[in-house]
C-alpha positions in Angstrom: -167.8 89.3 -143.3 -169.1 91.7 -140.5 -167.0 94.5 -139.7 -168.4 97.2 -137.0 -167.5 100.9 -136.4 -169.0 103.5 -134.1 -171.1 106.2 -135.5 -170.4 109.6 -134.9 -172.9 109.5 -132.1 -171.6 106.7 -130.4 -168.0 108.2 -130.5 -169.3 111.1 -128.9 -171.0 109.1 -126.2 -167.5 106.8 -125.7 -165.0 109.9 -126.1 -167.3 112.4 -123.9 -166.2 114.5 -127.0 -169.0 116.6 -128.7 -170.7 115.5 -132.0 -169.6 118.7 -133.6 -166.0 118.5 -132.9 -164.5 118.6 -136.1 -161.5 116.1 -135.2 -164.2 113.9 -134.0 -166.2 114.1 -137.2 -162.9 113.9 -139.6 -162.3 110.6 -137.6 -165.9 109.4 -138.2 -165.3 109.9 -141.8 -161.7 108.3 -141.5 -163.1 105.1 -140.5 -166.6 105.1 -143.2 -164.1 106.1 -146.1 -161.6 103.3 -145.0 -164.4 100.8 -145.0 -165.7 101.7 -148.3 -162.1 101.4 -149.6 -161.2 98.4 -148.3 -164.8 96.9 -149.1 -165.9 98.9 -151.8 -168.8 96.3 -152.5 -169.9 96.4 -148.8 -172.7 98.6 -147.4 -174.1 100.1 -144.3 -176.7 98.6 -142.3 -178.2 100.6 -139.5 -179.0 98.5 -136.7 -182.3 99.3 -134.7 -181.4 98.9 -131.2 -183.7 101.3 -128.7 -181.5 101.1 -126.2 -177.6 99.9 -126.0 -177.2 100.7 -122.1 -178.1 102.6 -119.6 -176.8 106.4 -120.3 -176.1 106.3 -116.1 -173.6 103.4 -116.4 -170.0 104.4 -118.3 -169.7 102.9 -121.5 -165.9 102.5 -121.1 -163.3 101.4 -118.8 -159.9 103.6 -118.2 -157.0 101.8 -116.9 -154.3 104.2 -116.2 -150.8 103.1 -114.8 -147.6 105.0 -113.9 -144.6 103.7 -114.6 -140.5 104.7 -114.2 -138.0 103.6 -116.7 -135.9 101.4 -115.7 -132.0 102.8 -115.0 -130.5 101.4 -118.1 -132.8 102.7 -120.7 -134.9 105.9 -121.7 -138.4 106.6 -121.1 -138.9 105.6 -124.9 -137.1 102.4 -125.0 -139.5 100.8 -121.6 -142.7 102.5 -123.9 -141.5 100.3 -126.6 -140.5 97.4 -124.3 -144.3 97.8 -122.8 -146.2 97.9 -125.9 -144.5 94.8 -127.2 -145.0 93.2 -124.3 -148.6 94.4 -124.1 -149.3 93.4 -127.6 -147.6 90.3 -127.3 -150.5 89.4 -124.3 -153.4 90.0 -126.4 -152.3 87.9 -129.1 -152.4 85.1 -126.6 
C-alpha cells in the first residue's frame, strides 16, 4: 500500500503559508505521526523529483461559491444539506 502526504515544503508551496509557521508545522507533524500510527511498520521514502512544476503556474485551484439559505431553514442546515450533497457527488 502507497499512501502520500505533503512535506512541510510542499504545504507551504500549496497553502502560500510560510515553512515556519508553527500551525503549519504542527500539521506537518499531525499527518507523519498519524501515518506512523496507523502503519507503524511503514516507512518514508523520499522521492527524487527535480522538478514537480513550474513555480510560475499555481499549484491549486480555488473554487469559491456564494450561496443564500433557502427561506425555510438556517444558514447551517443548507451547509449541512450542501456537504451531503457534495460528498454524496464524489462518491459517485
Amino acid at each position: 500500500m502507497n499512501v502520500s502526504i505533503l512535506s512541510l515544503r510542499g504545504l507551504s508551496r500549496m497553502t502560500r503559508i510560510p515553512m515556519n509557521n508553527p500551525d503549519l508545522i504542527a500539521l506537518a507533524d499531525k499527518m507523519g505521526n498519524a501515518l506512523t500510527t496507523a502503519l507503524p511498520s511503514g516507512h518514508f521514502k523520499s522521492l527524487a523529483y527535480q522538478k514537480v512544476a513550474d513555480a510560475s503556474k499555481p499549484l491549486s485551484v480555488t473554487f469559491q461559491a456564494t450561496f443564500d439559505a433557502p427561506k425555510e431553514s438556517t444558514v447551517l442546515e443548507a451547509k449541512d444539506d450542501f456537504e451531503a450533497e457534495f460528498e454524496a457527488e464524489m462518491e459517485r
